[in-house]
C-alpha positions as CSV (number, residue, x, y, z in Angstrom):
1,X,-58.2,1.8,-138.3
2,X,-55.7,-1.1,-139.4
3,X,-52.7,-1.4,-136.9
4,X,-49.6,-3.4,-138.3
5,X,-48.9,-6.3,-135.9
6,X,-45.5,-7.4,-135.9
7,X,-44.5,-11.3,-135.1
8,X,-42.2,-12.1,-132.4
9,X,-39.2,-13.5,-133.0
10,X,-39.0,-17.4,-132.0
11,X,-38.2,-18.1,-128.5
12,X,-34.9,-19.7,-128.3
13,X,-35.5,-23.6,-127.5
14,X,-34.6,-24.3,-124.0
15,X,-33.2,-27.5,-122.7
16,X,-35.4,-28.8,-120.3
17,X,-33.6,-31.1,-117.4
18,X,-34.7,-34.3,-115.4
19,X,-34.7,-35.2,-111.8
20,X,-32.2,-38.1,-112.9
21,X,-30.4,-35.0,-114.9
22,X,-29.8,-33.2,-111.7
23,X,-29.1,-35.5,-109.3
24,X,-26.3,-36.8,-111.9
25,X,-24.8,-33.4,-111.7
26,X,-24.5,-33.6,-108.2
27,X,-22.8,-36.8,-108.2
28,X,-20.6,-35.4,-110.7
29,X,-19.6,-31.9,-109.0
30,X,-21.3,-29.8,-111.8
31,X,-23.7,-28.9,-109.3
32,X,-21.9,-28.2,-106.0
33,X,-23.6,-29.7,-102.4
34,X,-24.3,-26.4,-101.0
35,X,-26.2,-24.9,-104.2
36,X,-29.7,-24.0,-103.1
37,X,-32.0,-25.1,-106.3
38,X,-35.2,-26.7,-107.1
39,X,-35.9,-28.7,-110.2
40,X,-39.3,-26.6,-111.5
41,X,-40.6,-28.3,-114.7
42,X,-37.1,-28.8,-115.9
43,X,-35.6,-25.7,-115.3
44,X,-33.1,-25.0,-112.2
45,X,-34.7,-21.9,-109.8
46,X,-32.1,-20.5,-107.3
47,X,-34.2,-20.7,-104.0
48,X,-34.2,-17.7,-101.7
49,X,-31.8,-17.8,-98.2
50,X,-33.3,-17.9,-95.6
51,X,-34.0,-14.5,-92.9
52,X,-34.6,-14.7,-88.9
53,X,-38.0,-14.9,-89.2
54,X,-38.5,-18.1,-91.5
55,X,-35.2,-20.0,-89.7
56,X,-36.8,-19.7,-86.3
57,X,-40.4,-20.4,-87.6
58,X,-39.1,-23.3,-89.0
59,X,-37.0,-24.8,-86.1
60,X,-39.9,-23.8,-83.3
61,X,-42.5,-26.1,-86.0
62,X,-40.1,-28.7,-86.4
63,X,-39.3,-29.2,-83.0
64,X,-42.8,-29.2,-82.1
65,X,-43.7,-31.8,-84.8
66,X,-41.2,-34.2,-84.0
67,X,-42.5,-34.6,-80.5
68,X,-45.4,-35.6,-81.9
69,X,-45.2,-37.7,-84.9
70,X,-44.9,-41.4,-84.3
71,X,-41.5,-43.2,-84.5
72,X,-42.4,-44.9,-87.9
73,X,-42.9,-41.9,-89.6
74,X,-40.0,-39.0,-90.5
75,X,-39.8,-35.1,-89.8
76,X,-37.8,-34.2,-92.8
77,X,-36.3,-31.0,-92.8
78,X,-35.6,-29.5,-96.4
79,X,-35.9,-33.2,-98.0
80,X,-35.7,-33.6,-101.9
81,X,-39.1,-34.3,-102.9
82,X,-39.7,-35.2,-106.2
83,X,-43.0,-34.6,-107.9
84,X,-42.4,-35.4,-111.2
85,X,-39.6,-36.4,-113.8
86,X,-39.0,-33.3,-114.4
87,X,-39.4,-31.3,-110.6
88,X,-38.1,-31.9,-107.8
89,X,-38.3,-29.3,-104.7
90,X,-37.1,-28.8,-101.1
91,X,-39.7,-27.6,-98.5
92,X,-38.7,-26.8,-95.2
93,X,-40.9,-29.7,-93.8
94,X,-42.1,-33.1,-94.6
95,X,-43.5,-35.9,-92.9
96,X,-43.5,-38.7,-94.6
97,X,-43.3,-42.7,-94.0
98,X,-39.4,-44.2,-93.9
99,X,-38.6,-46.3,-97.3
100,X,-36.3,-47.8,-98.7
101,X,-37.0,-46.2,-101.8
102,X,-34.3,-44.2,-103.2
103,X,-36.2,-40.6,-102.8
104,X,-38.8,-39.3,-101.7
105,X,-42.2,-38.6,-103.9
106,X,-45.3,-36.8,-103.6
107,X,-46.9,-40.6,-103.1
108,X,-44.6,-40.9,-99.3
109,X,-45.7,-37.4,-98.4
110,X,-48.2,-37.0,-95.4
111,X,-48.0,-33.1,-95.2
112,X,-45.2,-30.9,-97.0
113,X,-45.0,-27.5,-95.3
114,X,-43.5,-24.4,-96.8
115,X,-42.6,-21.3,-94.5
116,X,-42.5,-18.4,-96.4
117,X,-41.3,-15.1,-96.2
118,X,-39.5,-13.7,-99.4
119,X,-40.8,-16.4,-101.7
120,X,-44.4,-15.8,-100.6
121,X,-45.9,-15.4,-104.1
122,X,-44.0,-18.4,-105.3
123,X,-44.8,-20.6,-102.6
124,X,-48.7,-20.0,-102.8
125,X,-48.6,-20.0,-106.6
126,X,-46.4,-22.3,-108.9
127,X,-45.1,-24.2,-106.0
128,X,-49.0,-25.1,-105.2
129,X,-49.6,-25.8,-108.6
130,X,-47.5,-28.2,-108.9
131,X,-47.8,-29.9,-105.5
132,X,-51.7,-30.8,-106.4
133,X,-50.5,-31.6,-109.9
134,X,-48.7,-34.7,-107.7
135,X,-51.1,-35.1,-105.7
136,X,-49.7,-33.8,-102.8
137,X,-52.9,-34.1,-100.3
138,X,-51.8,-31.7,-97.4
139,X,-49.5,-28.6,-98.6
140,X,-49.3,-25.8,-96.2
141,X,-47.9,-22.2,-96.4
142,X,-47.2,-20.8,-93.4
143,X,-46.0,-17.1,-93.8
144,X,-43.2,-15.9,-91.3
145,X,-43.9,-12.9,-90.8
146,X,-47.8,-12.7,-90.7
147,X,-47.9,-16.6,-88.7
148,X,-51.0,-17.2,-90.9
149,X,-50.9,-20.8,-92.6
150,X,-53.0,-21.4,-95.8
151,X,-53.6,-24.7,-96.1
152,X,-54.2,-26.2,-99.3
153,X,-56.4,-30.0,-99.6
154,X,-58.1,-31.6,-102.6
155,X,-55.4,-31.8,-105.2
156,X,-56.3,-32.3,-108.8
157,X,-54.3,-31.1,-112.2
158,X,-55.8,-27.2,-112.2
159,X,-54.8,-26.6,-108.2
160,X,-56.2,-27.3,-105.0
161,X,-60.2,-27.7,-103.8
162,X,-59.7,-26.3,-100.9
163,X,-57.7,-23.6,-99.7
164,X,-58.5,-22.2,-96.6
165,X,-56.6,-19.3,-94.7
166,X,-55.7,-19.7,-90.8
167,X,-54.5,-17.7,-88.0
168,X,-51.7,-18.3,-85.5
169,X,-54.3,-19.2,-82.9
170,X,-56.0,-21.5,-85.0
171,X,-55.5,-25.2,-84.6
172,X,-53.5,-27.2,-87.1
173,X,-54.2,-30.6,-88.3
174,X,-53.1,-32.8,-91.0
175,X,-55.4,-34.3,-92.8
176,X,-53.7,-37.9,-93.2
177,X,-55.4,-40.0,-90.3
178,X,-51.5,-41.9,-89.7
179,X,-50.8,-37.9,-88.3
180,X,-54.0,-37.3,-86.6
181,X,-52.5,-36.9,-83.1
182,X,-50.6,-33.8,-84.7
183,X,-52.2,-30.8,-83.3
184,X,-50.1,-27.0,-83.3
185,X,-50.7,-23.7,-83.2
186,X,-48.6,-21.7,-84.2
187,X,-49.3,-19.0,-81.6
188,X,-47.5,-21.5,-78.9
189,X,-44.9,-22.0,-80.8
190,X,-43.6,-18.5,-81.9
């Protein structure tokens, strides 16, 4: 049996931005201050609000974090972290060593934490990608609603080496030995 295969039409070409592309807009009002996007391989992505359960996740870790991190190193909340020249992305936590660089990069980043709820998929998928594409050595995911982390270690270009899958009453630790003395559950904390 012969089957007749029409082509596709070309897609459209699409203008892909950079980091230095953005941040220009901001400076320039196209893009206002309170506009939730990420950069993702040069094309802006509207990022999700946030619900009760990932705001109070998020202010119970943080709080706990900051306690414990040294003073020579920062608790960012919702930084700009730029991974590439073309992404740039805003996890809800990252600690990472002061600079006087003018932002931050995947090179400065101890541990980046995402807390998930709505962007779940997202967060676990393309988001991970591209953190171990920067080499991003410590990415976690916790998810709000469940208050199971997966951490992801190893990075190389086609994702992660490890990922491993933990419960609120298992013990977190970063893997950076400057953060060693960080120890949560997230059981205590929620």
């Amino acid at each position: 049996m012969n089957v007749m295969v029409t082509p596709q039409a070309d897609e459209p070409t699409r203008r892909m931005f950079t980091v230095e592309d953005a941040f220009r807009m901001v400076e320039t009002g196209i893009i206002g201050p309170d506009e939730k996007l990420e950069l993702i391989e040069g094309e802006f992505v509207q990022v999700n609000s946030k619900n009760n359960f990932h705001q109070n996740v998020q202010n119970r870790l943080t709080k706990a974090l900051v306690g414990m991190v040294p003073d020579d190193l920062a608790v960012g909340i919702e930084p700009t972290l730029t991974l590439d020249d073309f992404t740039y992305v805003e996890p809800d936590i990252v600690i990472y060593r002061y600079s006087e660089a003018p932002r931050l990069t995947a090179e400065r980043a101890m541990l980046v934490i995402e807390i998930a709820d709505s962007s779940l998929g997202f967060d676990l998928g393309v988001k991970a990608g591209l953190m171990a594409r920067a080499g991003v050595e410590d990415y976690w995911v916790v998810n709000a609603q469940a208050l199971e982390v997966t951490v992801h270690r190893e990075p190389r270009s086609d994702g992660y080496g490890s990922i491993r899958r933990l419960s609120k009453n298992d013990i977190l630790k970063p893997n950076h030995p400057d953060i060693s003395m960080v120890a949560v559950r997230l059981a205590d904390i929620a």
